[in-house]
C-alpha positions in Angstrom: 138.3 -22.1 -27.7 138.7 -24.9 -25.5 139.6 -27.5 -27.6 143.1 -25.9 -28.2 146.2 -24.6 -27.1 145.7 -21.3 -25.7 149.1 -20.4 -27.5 146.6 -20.1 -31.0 144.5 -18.0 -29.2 146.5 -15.4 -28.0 147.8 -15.7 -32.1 143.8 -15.8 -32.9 143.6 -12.4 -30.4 145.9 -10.7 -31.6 144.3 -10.4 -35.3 142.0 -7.9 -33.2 142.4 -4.2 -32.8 145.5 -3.7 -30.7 143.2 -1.6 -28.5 141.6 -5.2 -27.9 144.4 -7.2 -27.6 145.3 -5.8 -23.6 142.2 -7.0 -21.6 141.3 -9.9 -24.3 144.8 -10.9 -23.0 144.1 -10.2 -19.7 140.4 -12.4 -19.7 142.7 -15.1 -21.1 144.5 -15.3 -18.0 143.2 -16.5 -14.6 141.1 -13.9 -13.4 140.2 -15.9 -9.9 143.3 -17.5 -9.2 145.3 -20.4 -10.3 144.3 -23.7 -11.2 143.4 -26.4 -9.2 142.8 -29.9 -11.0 140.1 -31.0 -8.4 138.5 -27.7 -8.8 136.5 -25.3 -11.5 138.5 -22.3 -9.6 140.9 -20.6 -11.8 139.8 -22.0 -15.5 136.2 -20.8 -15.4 135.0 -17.5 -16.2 131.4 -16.3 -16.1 129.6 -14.2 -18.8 126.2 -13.3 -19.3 124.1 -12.6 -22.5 123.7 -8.3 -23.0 120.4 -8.4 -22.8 120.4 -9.1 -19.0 121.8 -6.4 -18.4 118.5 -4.0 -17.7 120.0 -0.5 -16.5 122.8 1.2 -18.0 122.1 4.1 -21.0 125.1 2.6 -22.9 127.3 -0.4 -23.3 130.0 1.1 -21.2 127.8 1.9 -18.2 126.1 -1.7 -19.0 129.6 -3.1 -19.1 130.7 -1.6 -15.6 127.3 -2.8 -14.1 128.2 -6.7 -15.1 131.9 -6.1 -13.8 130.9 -4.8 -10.7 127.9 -7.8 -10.2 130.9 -10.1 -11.0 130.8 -11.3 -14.5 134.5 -11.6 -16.2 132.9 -10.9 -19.8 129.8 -10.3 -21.7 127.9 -12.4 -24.7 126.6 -9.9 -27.4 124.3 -10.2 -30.3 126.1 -10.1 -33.8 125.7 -8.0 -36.0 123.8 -4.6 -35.2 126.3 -3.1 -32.7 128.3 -0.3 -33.4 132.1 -1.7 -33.2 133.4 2.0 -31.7 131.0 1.8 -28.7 131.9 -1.7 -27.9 135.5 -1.1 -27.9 134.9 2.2 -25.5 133.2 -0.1 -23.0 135.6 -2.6 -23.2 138.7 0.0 -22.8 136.3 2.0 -20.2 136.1 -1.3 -18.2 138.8 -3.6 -19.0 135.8 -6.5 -19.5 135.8 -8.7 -22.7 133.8 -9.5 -25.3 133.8 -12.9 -25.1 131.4 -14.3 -27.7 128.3 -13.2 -29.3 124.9 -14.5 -30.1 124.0 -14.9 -34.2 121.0 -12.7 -34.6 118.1 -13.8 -35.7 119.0 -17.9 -35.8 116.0 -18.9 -34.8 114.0 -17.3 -37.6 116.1 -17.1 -40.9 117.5 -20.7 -40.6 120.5 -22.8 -41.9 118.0 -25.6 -42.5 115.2 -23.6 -44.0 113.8 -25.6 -47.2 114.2 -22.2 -49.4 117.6 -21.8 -50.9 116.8 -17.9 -50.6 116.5 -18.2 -46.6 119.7 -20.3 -46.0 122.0 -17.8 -48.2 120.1 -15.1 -46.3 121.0 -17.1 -42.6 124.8 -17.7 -44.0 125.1 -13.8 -44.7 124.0 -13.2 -41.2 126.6 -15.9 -39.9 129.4 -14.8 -42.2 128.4 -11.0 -40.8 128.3 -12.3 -36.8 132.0 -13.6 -37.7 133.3 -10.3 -38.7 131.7 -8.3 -36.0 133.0 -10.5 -33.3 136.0 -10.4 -34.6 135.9 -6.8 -34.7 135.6 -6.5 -30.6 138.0 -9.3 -30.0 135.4 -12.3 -29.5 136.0 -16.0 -30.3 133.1 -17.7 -30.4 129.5 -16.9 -32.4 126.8 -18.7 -30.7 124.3 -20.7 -33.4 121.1 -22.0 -33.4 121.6 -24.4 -36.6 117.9 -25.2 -37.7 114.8 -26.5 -36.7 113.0 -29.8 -36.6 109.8 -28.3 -38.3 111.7 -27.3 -41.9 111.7 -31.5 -43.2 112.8 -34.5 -41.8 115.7 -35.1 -39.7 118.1 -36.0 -42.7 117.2 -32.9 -44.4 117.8 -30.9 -41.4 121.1 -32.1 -41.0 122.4 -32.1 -44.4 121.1 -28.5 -44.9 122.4 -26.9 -42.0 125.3 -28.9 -42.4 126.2 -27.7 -46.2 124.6 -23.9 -45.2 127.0 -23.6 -41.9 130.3 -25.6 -43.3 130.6 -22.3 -46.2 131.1 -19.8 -42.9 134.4 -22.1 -41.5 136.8 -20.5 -43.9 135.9 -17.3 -42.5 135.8 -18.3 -39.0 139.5 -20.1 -39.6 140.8 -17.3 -40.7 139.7 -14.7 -38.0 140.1 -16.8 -35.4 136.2 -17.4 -34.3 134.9 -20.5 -33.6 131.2 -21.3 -34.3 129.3 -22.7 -31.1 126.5 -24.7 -32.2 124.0 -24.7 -29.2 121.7 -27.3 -27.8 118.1 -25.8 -28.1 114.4 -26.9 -27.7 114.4 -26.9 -31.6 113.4 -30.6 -32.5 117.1 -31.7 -33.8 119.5 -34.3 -32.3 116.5 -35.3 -29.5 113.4 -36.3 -29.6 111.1 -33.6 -28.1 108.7 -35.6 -26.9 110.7 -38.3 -25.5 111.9 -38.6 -21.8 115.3 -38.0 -19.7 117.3 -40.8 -20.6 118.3 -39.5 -24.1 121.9 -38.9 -24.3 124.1 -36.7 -26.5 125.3 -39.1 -29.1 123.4 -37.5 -32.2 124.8 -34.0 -31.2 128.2 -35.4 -31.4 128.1 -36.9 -34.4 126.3 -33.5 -35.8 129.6 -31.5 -34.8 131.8 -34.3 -36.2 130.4 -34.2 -39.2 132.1 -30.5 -39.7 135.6 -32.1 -39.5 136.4 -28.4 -38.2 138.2 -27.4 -35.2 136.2 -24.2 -35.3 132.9 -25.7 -35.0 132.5 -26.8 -31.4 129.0 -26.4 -29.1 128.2 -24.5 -26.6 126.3 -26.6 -24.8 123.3 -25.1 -22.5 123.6 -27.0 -19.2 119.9 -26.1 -18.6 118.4 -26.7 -21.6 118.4 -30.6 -22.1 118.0 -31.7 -18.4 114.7 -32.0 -19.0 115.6 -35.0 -22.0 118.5 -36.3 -20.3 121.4 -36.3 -17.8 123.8 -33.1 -18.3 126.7 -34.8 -16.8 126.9 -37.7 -19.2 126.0 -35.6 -22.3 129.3 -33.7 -21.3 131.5 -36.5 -20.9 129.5 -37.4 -24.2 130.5 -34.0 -26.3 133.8 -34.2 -24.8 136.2 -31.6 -25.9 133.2 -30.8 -28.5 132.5 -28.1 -25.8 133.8 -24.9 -26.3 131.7 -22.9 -24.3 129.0 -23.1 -22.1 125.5 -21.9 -21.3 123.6 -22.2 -17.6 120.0 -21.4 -16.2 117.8 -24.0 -13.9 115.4 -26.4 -15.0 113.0 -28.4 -12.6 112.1 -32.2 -14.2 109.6 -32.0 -11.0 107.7 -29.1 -12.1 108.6 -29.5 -15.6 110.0 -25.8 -16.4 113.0 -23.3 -16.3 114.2 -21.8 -12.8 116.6 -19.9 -11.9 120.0 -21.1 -11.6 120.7 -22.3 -8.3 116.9 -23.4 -7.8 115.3 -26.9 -9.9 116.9 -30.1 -9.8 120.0 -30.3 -11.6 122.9 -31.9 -10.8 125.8 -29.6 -10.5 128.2 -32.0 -8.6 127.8 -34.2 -11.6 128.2 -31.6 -14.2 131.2 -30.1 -12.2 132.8 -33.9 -12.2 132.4 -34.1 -16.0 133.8 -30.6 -16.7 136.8 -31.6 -14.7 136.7 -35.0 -16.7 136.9 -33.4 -20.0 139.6 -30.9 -18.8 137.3 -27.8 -19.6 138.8 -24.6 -19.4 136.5 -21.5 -20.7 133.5 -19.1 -20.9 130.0 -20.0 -19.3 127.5 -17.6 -19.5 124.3 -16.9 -17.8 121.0 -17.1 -19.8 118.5 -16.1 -17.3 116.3 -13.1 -16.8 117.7 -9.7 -16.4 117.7 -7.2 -13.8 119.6 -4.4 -12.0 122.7 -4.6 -10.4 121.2 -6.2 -7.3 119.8 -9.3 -9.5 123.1 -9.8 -11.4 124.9 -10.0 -8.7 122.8 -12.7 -7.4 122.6 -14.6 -10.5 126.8 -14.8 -10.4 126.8 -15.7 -6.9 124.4 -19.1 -8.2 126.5 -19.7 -10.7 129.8 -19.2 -8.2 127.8 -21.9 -5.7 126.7 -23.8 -8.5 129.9 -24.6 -10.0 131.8 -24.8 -6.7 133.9 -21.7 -7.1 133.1 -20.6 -3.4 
């Protein structure tokens, strides 16, 4: 993750089959170059969620489709894969596992007002945790709750109790848990305008007092509510990861990438600020070969890594 010294890490990594450990080691080092401090090039790495990934009959021919469109890892959903295949594909390919996506966040949730749910959404957490773990990710992906389940206090305080039984796990294989920044009602208000910042979503992740609950903050997602750079340089080393697709405050909807209005010299400025080093994945539609490649090209202009 980010937030810490890539010595733990490699410690964290190497908890994973040793069949892992070679190209988790090798996506840990600088894939495009070395480092320059006025530049992205050299400490970010593009991923992209598996379901973007259209053609391909199985995760190793899916896997050689993103390496070849130019993606250094891919984002699965955890649990429901079988931990043999993925660790073919990623041996067949040399590209990581990053991170995963928690299944089914957005409909068994942490802040659900049935105690039956939430035990039911921490299995499924406490579960996404192994299985990364299993294929040498580091980060789950979580969608905490949602506005609609009670008021803003009692969406916080469930979550918060639900999602702070997974850190012992997560500690102790080495997985962080990315909260994300969704259209879900929580930490904004959804029917405000752009000049909210991210000062509840900070205090949300600081109430965790846990290193291995970060965000992975969507760069798209809250452009709409306010200005991406400054909820960066907000969330600070809170960032662990990141997410990317367009959105257009002029037409008032998702584009792709490259296309809408928002400000990557900014958001590249505050990345550079915070000293971020790490995974940023694509969350866009999905497509061939041909499309993927396109969509890492946007995020190569995008983030000023050509």
């Amino acid at each position: 993750m980010n937030r810490y010294p890539r010595r733990q890490f490699l410690a964290a990594a190497a908890l994973a089959p040793a069949a892992l450990a070679l190209p988790f080691a090798r996506a840990a080092e600088n894939p495009r170059g070395t480092a320059s401090a006025g530049t992205l090039k050299g400490r970010f790495y593009k991923t992209l969620k598996i379901g973007m990934i259209r053609d391909g009959s199985n995760l190793s021919e899916k896997f050689a489709i993103a390496k070849q469109a130019g993606f250094d890892g891919v984002e699965l959903n955890a649990p429901g894969y079988d931990v043999d295949e993925v660790r073919k594909a990623i041996a067949a390919t040399g590209l990581p596992v990053d991170g995963t996506v928690c299944a089914d966040h957005w409909g068994v949730r942490h802040s659900d007002p049935d105690p039956a749910v939430r035990q039911k959404a921490l299995e499924t957490l406490l579960a996404a945790l192994e299985a990364t773990h299993a294929v040498g990710g580091h980060t789950v992906l979580l969608v905490v709750g949602h506005g609609k389940d009670g008021s803003h206090e009692e969406v916080w305080s469930r979550s918060v109790e639900n999602i702070r039984q997974a850190i012992p796990l997560a500690a102790r294989l080495g997985v962080g848990i990315a909260v994300e920044n969704v259209w879900n009602e929580f930490c904004y208000d959804h029917a405000g305008g752009a000049d909210q910042t991210a000062d509840l979503f900070a205090r949300y992740i600081d109430e965790f007092s846990s290193p291995w609950v970060g965000m992975q903050f969507d760069i798209g997602n809250h452009w709409k509510y306010g200005n991406a750079g400054d909820w960066i340089r907000t969330l600070g080393k809170r960032i662990t990861k990141l997410d990317v697709k367009g959105f257009s405050r002029a037409d008032n909807k998702f584009t792709p990438i490259d296309e809408g209005d928002i400000d990557y010299p900014d958001v590249v400025k505050a990345l550079l600020e915070i000293g971020f080093h790490g995974w940023c994945a694509a969350e866009v539609g999905g497509g061939d070969l041909a499309y993927l490649t396109q969509v890492a090209s946007a995020m190569d202009r995008s983030f000023g890594l050509v």
